[in-house]
Phi, psi and omega in degrees: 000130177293137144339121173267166191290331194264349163310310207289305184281028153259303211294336147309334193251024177299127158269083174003285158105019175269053118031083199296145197224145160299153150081351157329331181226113186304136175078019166277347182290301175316319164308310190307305187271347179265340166288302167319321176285312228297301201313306176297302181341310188278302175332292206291336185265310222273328160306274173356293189264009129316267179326315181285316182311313195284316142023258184287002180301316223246288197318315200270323189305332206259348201226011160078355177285086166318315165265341157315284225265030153275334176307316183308303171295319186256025164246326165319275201309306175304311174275038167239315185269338156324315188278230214341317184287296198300334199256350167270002209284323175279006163271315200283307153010284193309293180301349203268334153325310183300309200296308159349284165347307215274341168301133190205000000 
């Protein structure tokens, strides 16, 4: 006898009943404090490669080199949006989590 359909779609819409829970696992606070360097890491490379970017931005516009200073440019725009990602990365975490919840 076949499966009715709306059976098959409760068996799909089954709820675990899983939950993300703090304090569960020996060593989160330490995970914790080595993703927070990683995270300060990439800021700290990512000023670096602003500054060189901008560098060669200002050197080839100034010295008639066209392609230095379009490299210059998209090495600019790229590392601004690195800086937008790394320093946005726990809010979009967060939001994309909160919104997760909310699936049903």
């Amino acid at each position: 006898m076949p499966i009715p359909l709306s059976d098959r779609v409760t068996h799909l819409a089954f709820d675990p009943g899983i939950t993300p829970k703090g304090g569960g696992l020996p060593g989160l606070d330490v995970l914790r404090n080595v993703v927070s360097s990683i995270n300060m890491f990439g800021i700290i490379a990512v000023v670096g490669a602003l500054a060189v970017s901008l560098g060669v931005w200002a050197w080839g516009h100034h010295s008639g080199g066209h392609q230095a200073e379009a490299n210059g440019k998209k090495g600019a725009v790229v590392s601004a949006g690195a800086a937008l990602g790394l320093g946005a990365a726990n809010g979009i975490v967060a939001f994309f989590s909160a919104l997760g919840t909310q699936v049903r």
